[in-house]
N, C-alpha and C positions, 0 to 999 in steps of 0.2 A: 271435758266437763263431767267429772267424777256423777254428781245430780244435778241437774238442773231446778230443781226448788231451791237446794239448798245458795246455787248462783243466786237466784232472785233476792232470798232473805239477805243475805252480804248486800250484794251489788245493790236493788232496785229499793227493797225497802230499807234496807242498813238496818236492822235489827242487830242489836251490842251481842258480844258474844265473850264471855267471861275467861281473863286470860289463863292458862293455863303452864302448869309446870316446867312441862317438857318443850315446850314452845318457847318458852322462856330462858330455860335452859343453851337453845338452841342460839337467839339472839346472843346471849351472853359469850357463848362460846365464840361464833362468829365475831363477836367486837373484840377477844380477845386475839387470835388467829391474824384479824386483821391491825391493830395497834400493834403486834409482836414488828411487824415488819419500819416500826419505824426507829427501831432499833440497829443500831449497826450490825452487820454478819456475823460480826463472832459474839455478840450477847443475843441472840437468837436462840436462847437455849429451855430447853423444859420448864429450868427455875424458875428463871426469869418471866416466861409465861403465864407459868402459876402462879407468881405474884401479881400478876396482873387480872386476878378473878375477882379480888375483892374491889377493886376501883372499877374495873366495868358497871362491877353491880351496883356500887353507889349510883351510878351515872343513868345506868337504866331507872333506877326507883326515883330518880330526880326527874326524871322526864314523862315518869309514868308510878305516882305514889301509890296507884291503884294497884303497886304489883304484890304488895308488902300484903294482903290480904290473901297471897297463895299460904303463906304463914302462919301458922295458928300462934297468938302472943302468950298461951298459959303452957309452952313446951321451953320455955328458957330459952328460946336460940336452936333447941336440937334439931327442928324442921330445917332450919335455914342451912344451919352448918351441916349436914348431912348433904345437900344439894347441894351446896356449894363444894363437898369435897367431890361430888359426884361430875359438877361440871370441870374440878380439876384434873381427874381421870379423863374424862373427855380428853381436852388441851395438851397431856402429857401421851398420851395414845398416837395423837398427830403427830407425835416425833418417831415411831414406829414407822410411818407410812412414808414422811416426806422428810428432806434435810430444809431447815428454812436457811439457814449458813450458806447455801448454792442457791437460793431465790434470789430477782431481784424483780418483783411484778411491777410492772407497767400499769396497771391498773388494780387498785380494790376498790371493792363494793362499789363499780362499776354503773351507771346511771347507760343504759343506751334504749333510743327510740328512733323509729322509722317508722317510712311512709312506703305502703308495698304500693303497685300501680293502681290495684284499685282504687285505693283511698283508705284501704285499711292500715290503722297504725298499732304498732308492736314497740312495744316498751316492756322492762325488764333492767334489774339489777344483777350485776355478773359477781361474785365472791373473789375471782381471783383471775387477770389477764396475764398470760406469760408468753412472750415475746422473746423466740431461739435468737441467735446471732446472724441467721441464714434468712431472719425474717417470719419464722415462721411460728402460729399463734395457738397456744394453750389456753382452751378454758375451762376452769377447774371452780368446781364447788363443793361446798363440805355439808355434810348430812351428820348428825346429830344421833341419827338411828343406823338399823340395820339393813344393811347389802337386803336386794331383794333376790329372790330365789332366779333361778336361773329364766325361768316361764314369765317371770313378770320384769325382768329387765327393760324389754323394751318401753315398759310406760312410765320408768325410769329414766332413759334416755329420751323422751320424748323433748320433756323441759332442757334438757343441753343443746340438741336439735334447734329446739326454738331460739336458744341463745344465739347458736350460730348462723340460725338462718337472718338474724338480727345484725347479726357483727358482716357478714358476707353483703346484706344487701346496703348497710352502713357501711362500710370499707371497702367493698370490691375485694375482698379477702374471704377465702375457705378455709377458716380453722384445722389447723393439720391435727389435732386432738381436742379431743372433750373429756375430762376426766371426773368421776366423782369420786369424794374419800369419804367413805363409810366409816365414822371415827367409833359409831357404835358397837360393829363389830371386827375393824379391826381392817374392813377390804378395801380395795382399789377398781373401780370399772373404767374404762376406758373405752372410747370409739374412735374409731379415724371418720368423720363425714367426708362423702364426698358428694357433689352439686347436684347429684340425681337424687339423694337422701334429703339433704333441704328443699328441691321443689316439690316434693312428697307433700313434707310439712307445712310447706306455701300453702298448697290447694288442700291439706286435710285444715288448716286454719279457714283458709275461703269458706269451707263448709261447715263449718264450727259458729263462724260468725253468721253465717248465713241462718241458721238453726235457731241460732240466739235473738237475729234481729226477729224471726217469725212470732218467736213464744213473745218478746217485747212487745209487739203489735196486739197478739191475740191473749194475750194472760197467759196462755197453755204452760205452766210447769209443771213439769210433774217430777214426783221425789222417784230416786233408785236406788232402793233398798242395796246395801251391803254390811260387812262388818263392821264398820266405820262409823252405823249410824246411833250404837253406842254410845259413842263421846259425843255427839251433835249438841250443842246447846239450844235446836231450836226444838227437841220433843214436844213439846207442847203445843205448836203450830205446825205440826207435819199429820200430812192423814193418815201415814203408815203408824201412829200410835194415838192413835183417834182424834189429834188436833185438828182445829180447824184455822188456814194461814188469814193473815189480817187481809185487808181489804186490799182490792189491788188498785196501788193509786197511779199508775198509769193510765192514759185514753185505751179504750180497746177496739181496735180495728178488725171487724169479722173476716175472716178469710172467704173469697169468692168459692159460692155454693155451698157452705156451711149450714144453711139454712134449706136444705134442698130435702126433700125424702128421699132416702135410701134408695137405689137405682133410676132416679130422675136425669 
């Protein structure tokens, strides 16, 4: 949990958060990457990809009109066309990294949920399930931006972790790789998990939601400043830029001794 205010405002209050370029870019890519594949092997090819930017996009602004306002209407089309040749760089880049002609996935845009023992459930969308001949399972998701540095990989692989500790406790199966493709710059990250790595992630999630269920009960969020909180659409209700957050409409349960003086 990157901030935990910023969970609240999504999750608790759902405060709108106005869609954005690159995000959007990101969906579109994804919907083409995964439509390419319902093509036969040998039309799997860059062109043909590419031709598939302009019908995604129809499809996204028919399901969400609200997109058409990343767009300014007094540029002629230049905004849009510039992004869209931008998102076809993306999609022709993925032919750099991966052959889709040797795919045959087993799953896209994957729907999987469990139930861990506690009663905690995990749910999550997989971009791409790939299933060797020996049985054994690839999951693989595509990223829109850039490879992180080497120091921050880890909280990069965190989310594939979770994938597979997702797919392992739904299938009784350990993902023999996890892969992300960096289409932005061009890289490939890879991990082998193995079952001492996902019960890592089991119990750093226990604690996670533990954390979450506390501040639920008691209001307590609080915002963590980083460079990120530039883009935030909620400045205006954050205390880190003098907002103040709306009312908190959940019950508030005081935590035992909260009300105590200081060494009582």
């Amino acid at each position: 949990m990157q901030c935990p205010l910023l969970y609240r405002f999504r999750v608790i209050d759902k405060l709108p958060e106005k869609p954005s370029a690159a995000a959007t870019r990101g969906t579109l890519v994804h919907a083409v990457l995964e439509r390419l594949f319902d093509h036969p092997a040998a039309e799997r090819t860059a062109p043909v990809a590419k031709a598939l930017v302009p019908g995604q996009w129809d499809r996204l602004l028919q399901a969400k009109p609200e997109l058409a306002e990343l767009f300014p209407e007094g540029d002629e089309g230049a905004g849009l066309a510039r992004w869209l040749t931008e998102a076809e760089a993306l999609v022709e880049r993925w032919f750099t990294l991966e052959d889709p002609t040797r795919l045959e996935p087993v799953e896209r845009e994957f729907f999987v949920e469990t139930e861990l023992e506690s009663g905690l459930r995990l749910r999550g969308i997989i971009d791409r399930v790939d299933v060797a001949p020996s049985g054994e399972v690839r999951i693989v998701d595509y990223k829109t931006g850039k490879a992180p540095r080497p120091e921050y990989a880890e909280g990069a692989l965190f989310q594939m972790k979770f994938y597979a500790l997702v797919v392992w406790r739904l299938k009784q199966v350990v993902p023999r790789r996890l892969q992300l493709v960096y289409l932005g710059s061009g890289d490939v990250l890879t991990y082998d998990p193995v079952v001492a790595d996902l019960e890592r992630v089991e119990r750093k999630l226990h604690a996670l939601w533990e954390a979450i269920s506390e501040a639920t009960e008691t209001g307590d969020w609080r915002p963590r400043p980083t460079k990120l909180c530039g883009w935030c659409d909620h400045q205006a209700v954050c205390p880190e830029f003098g907002g103040t957050p709306p009312a908190y409409p959940l019950v508030i349960t005081p935590r035992p001794g909260a009300d105590r003086p200081a060494g009582s």
